[in-house]
N, C-alpha and C positions, 0 to 999 in steps of 0.2 A: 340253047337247047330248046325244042319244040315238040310239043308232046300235047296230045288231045286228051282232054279228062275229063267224061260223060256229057259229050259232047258240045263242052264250050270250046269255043276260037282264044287258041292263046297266042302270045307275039312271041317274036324268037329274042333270045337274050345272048351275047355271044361272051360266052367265059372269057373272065381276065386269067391268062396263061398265070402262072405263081410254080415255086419250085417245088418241085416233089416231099412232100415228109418224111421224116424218118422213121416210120411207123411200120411195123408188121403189116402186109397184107395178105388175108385169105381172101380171095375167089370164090363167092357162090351165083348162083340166079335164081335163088329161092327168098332171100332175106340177107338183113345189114343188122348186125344186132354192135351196141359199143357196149363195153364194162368196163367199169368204174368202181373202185374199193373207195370207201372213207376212212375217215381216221378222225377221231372227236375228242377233245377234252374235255376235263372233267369239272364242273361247276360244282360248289357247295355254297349253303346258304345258312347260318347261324341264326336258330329259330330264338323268339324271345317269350319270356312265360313272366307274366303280373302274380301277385297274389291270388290265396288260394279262392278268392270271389272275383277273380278278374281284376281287382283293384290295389293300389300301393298298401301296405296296411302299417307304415311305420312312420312317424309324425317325426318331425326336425326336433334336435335334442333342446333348441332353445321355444319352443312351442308351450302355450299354456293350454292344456287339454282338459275341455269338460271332462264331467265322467261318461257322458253321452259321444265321447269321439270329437266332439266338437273342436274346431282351433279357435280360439280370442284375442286378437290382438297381437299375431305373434305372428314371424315367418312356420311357413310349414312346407317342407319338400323332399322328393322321392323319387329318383328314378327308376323305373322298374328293372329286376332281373334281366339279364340277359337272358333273362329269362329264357293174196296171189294174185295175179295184178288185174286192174280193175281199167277198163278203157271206154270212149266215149271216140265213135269216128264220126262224129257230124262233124262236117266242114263247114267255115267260112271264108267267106270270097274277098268281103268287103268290110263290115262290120259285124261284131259281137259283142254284144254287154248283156251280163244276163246275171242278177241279183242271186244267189245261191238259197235253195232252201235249204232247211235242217238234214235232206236225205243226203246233202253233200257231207259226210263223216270226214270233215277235215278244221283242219288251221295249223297255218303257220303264223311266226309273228316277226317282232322286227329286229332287226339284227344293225344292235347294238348294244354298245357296254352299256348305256346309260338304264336305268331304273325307269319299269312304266311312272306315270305323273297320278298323282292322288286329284281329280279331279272335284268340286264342288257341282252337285247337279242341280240341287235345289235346295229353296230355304223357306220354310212355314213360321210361321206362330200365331197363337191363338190372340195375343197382347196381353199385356198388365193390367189388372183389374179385382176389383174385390170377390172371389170366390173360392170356394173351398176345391176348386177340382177343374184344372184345365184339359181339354182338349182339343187336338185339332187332327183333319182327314186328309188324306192326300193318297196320290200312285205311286209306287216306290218298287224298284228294280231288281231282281233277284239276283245275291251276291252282290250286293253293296252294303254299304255302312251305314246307319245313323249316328246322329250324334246329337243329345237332347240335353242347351244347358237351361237349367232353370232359374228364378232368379225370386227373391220373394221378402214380404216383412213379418213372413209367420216365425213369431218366438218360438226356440227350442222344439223345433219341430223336427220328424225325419220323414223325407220325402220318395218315395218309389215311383218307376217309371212302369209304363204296360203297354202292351199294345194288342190291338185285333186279332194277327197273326198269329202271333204267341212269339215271336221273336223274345230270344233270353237277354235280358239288360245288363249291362255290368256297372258300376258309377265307381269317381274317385270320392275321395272325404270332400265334407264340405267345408268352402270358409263363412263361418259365423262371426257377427260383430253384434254384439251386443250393449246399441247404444242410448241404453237409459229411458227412463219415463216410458215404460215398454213400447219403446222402440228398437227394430233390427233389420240387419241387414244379413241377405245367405244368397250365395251362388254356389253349385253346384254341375257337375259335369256326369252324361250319362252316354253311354256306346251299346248298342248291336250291332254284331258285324254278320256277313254272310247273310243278309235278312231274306224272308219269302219275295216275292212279289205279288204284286195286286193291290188293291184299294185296301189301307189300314188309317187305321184309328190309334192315335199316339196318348194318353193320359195321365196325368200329370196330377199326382192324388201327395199333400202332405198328411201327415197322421195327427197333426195337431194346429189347425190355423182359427187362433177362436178369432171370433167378431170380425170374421171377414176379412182378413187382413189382405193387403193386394198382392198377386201372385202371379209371375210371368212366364213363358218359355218360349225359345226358340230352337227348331228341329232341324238339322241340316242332313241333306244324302247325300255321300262321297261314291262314288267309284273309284277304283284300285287301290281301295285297304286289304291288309292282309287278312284272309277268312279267319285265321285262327293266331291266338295269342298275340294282337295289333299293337295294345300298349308298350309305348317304350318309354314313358316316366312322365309325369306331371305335378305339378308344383300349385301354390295357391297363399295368398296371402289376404287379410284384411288391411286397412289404413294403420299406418303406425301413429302417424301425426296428422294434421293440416296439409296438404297438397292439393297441387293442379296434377301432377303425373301421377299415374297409377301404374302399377309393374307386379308381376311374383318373382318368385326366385326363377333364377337360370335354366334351365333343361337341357341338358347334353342327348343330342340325340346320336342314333348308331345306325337307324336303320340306310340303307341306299338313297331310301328317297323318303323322309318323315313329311307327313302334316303337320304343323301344331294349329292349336285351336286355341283360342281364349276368350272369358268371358268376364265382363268389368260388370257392377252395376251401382249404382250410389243412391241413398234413403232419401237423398235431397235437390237430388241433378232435377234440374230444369231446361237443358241444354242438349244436346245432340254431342256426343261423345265425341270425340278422333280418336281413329286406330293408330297403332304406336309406327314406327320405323320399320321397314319391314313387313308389317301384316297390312291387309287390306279389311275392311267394312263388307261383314258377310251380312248382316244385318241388325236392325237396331229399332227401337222402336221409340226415338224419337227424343227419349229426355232420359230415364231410369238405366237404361241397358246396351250395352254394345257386342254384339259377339262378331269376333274377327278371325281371319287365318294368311298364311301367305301362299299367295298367288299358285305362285310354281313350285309349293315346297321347301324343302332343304335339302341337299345332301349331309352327311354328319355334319352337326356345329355346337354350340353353344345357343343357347335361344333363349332371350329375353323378353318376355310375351310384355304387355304396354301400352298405354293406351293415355288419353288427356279430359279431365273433364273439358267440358263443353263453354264456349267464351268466357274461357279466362278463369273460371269458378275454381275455389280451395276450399275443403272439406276435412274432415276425419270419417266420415259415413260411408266412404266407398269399401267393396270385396273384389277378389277378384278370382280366377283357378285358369288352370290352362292344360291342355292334356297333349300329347304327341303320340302321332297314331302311325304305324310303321305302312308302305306299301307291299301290295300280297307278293311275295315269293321273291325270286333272286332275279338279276337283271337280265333278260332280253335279252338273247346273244348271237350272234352269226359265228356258228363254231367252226365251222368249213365250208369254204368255197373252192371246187375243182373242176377242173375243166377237161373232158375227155380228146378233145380236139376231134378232127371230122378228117376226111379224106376223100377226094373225087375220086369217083370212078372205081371204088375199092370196096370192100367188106371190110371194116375195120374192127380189131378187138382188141381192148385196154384193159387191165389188171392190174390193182395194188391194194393187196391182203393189208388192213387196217381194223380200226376198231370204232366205234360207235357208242352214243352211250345211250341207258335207256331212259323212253320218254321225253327224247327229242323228235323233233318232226325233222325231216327231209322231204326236200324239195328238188326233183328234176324240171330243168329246162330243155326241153329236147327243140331241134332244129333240123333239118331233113330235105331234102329231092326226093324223098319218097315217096309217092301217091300211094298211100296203101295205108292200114289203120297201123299205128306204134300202140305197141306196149311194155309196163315196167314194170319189172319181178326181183328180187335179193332174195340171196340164199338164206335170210334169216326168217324167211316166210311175214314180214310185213305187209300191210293191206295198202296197197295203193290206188289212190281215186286220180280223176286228171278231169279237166276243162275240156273242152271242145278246142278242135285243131283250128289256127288262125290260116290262111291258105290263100298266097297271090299265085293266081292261074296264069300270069303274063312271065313270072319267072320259074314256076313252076320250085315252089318254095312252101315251109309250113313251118310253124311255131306251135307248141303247145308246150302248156301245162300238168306235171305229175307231183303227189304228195300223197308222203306217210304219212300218219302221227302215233304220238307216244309209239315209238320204234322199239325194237327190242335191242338185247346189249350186248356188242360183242365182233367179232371177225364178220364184215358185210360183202359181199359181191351184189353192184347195183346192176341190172342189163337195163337197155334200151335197145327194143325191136319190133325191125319194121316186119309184116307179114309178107312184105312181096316186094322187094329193092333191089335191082339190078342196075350196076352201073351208075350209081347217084350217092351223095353225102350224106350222111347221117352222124348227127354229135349229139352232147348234150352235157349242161353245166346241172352240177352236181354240190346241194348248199344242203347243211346241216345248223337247225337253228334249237336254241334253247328257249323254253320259256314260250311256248306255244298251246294251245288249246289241246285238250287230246280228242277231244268231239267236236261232230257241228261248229268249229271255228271257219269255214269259209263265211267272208263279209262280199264276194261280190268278185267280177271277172269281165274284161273288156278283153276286144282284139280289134285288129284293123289291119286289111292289106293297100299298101298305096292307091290311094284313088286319082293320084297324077302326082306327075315328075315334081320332089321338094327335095331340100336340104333338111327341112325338120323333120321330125317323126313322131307318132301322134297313134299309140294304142287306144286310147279312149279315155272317159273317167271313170270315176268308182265313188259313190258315195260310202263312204264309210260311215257303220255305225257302231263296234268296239268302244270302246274307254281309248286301246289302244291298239291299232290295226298296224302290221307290217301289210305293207304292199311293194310287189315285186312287177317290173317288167324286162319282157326280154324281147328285142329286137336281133334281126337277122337281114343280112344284105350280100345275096352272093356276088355282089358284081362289088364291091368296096373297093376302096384305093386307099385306105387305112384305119385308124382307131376311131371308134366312135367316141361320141361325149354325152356323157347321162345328163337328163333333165333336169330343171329345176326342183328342188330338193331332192335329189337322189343321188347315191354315189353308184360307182358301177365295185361291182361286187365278183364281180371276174369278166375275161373276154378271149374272145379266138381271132384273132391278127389276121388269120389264113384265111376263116372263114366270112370275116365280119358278122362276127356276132358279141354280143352283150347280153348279162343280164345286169337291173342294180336295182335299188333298194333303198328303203328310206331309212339312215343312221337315226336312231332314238322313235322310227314309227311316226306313227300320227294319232289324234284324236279324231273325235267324230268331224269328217271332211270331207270335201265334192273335191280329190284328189285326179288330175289331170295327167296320165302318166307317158313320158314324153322322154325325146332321145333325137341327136342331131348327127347324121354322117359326120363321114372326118373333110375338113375343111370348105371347100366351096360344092363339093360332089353333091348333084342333086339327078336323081331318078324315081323309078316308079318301079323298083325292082325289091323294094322291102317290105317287112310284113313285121307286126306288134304281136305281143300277147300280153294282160298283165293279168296278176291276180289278187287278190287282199283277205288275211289271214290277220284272226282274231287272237288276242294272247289267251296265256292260262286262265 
């Protein structure tokens, strides 16, 4: 096919003949429009609720409790309750990458069972030292967690957290040891979740530390805790005996994907702590404190928080607590992936009355011979935004990008249409994803049409900057000789046999990444007749 468009020189491409489909076709030379119904399941997420100050508030029955709350020498543990359509025709020829601002009203995310990852962002402290009142300053992310444990030899004291912001604190109880000749030992565990951003001030105020006594904390910021009700149980012990190993009790965790946190500290450590089995070293300050978490999380398990004094040393002076912090919302999902299929030479119309649920986003991939601007409309009046057209002028080919989000709920008809398509293909795959931003979630969009004859294929990259970003690309090849293969870390997420095309996707997303989104024809076939799009969509 050979076709002049606004006066560049294109080369002719000669159609691989392929058999007829079995598909309706209407006849116009005004427009190609495809429909497409979805059909979505239905996701639930089992919220959890801590006591009524955000904290456990029930002590282990074998616990010796001050009358001030305190534990002494005892185990003490809790797990909390379970407690109309919008388009964009600039074309490109060659490449596109273009960082999205906020006016782009979108995100989608990744589409996967797995649960986003509780990421650790940073870690402050002020150190250990004799004063009545620690603090320390830093920049910290709106809609992220802190989590401030504190560590100290102030007797009989009760400690509150504050901040600049005015972020609300929550704390669990503390473990107290009360080890003679006024000497003590206390660790304690504090949370805000969903915090402001901007430059805050974290401080660190006991109500009773006479004569100075030394006084620690460590402040860490997560991404992807849950905004609301995060606690899922925490436990806390002092030394029973003389040990090298330190541990509390167990913690059953329930959420998808839990943090746990824990924090050791000993009256008499001279040593640099080790983190237990399992957790890593968030920070430590050297001899008195270690506060730790695991890597990658958990899925539900059992959790044994633990830790070692430092070369070799046995005590009774050490504390410890530990807390587990749930990930926000329910897991990330690719509810539907369908595929309109395309047709040469045809006006093609597809229909399947299905259902949708709300507050997911949808994502069209459309794919076309149309030179002419596409747009996407549903009968449930959804607002749909789109990318800029990807566009090899040698095959006379296009790929773009469309998205909802937070959708509404219920019987969908999706269209895709061209404004002016005679005699040329038009398709487009059709994904329904959970667990997506309902604003301002676009993180960023590439495209690229062959800039010479490859086997590989090569949309662009995308710096991603999400906690956690799905990112989607779709490649298109009308001249194929059969199934393509998604790139490294991507599965393909549906595909069209007839047309050669794909889209895929990254199973479990990604973190903050310089994501390379890539795709290889099927076997040795290599030309300059295909064309990228991708896009990256920020979660809830």
């Amino acid at each position: 096919m050979t076709r002049a468009r606004d006066g560049e020189v294109t080369k002719s491409h000669g159609r691989v003949a392929r058999a007829a489909l079995a598909l309706v076709a209407i006849f116009a030379t005004s427009a190609c429009t495809a429909i497409l119904g979805i059909e979505s399941l239905a996701f639930t997420d089992a919220g959890t609720s801590a006591g009524p100050d955000g904290a456990p508030d029930v002590v282990g029955k074998d616990s010796a409790v001050h009358m001030d709350g305190k534990v002494t020498h005892a185990d003490a543990h809790h797990d909390a309750g379970r407690d109309a359509a919008s388009h964009d025709d600039a074309r490109t020829d060659v490449t596109s990458t273009h960082d999205a601002g906020t006016s782009d009203a979108a995100t989608a995310q990744d589409a996967s069972h797995d649960a986003p990852p509780i990421l650790l962002v940073q870690t402050v402290a002020p150190g250990y030292n004799a004063t009545v009142t620690q603090n320390v300053t830093f920049q910290e992310s709106a809609g992220n967690t802190l989590v401030a444990g504190v560590y100290s030899a102030c007797s009989a004291t009760t400690v509150t957290v504050s901040d600049s912001l005015g972020n609300p604190w929550m704390s669990t109880p503390e473990a107290y040891a009360d080890l003679g000749n006024n000497n003590s030992i206390d660790v304690q565990l504090f949370y805000a979740s969903n915090i402001k951003g901007g430059t805050n001030t974290v401080t660190v105020t006991p109500s009773n530390c006479t004569n100075y006594a030394s006084l620690g904390a460590f402040v860490l910021e997560y991404s992807g805790v849950a905004n609301a009700s995060p606690l899922d149980g925490e436990s806390r012990q002092v030394a029973p005996a003389a040990s090298n190993a330190m541990s509390t009790p167990s913690i059953t965790t329930t959420g998808a994907l839990d943090q746990v946190i824990a924090l050791f500290a000993d009256y008499n450590q001279n040593d640099p702590m080790v983190a237990g089995t399992g957790f890593v070293r968030a920070d430590d300050d050297g001899f008195v404190a270690l506060i730790e978490d695991i890597a990658a999380g958990t899925a539900p398990a059992t959790v044994t928080p633990a830790a070692t004094l430092g070369a070799g040393d046995s005590d009774a002076d050490w504390a410890g607590a530990a807390i587990a912090l749930k990930g926000g919302g329910a897991s990330i999902a690719l509810v539907q992936a369908l595929n309109t299929g395309s047709n040469e030479f045809k006006t093609v119309t597809q229909t399947a009355m299905v259902t949708e649920n709300a507050g997911d986003a949808l994502v069209a991939a459309v794919y076309s011979q149309c030179d002419s601007t596409t747009t996407v409309t549903d009968t449930l009046g959804n607002v749909w935004m789109s990318t800029p057209e990807v566009w090899n002028g040698g095959s006379d080919t296009g790929a773009q990008f469309f998205y909802a989000l937070d959708v509404k709920s219920g019987a969908n008809i999706v269209s895709a249409t061209a404004t002016a398509c005679s005699n040329a293909d038009l398709g487009f795959f059709m994904l329904e994803y959970s667990g997506i931003a309902s604003a301002n979630g676009i993180d960023g969009t590439a495209g690229q049409a062959a800039p010479a004859a490859s086997n590989a294929m090569l949309a662009g990259s995308i710096q991603t900057t999400g906690a956690r970003d799905q990112v989607l690309g779709l490649f298109v090849e009308p001249e194929g000789t059969g199934q393509m293969t998604a790139g490294s870390g991507f599965t393909a997420a549906a595909s069209d046999t007839t047309w050669y095309a794909m889209v895929e996707d990254i199973a479990g997303g990604t973190p903050p990444a310089n994501v390379s989104v890539t795709a290889a024809l099927a076997g040795s076939q290599s030309d300059n007749a295909w064309v990228a799009a991708a896009i990256a969509l920020k979660a809830e």
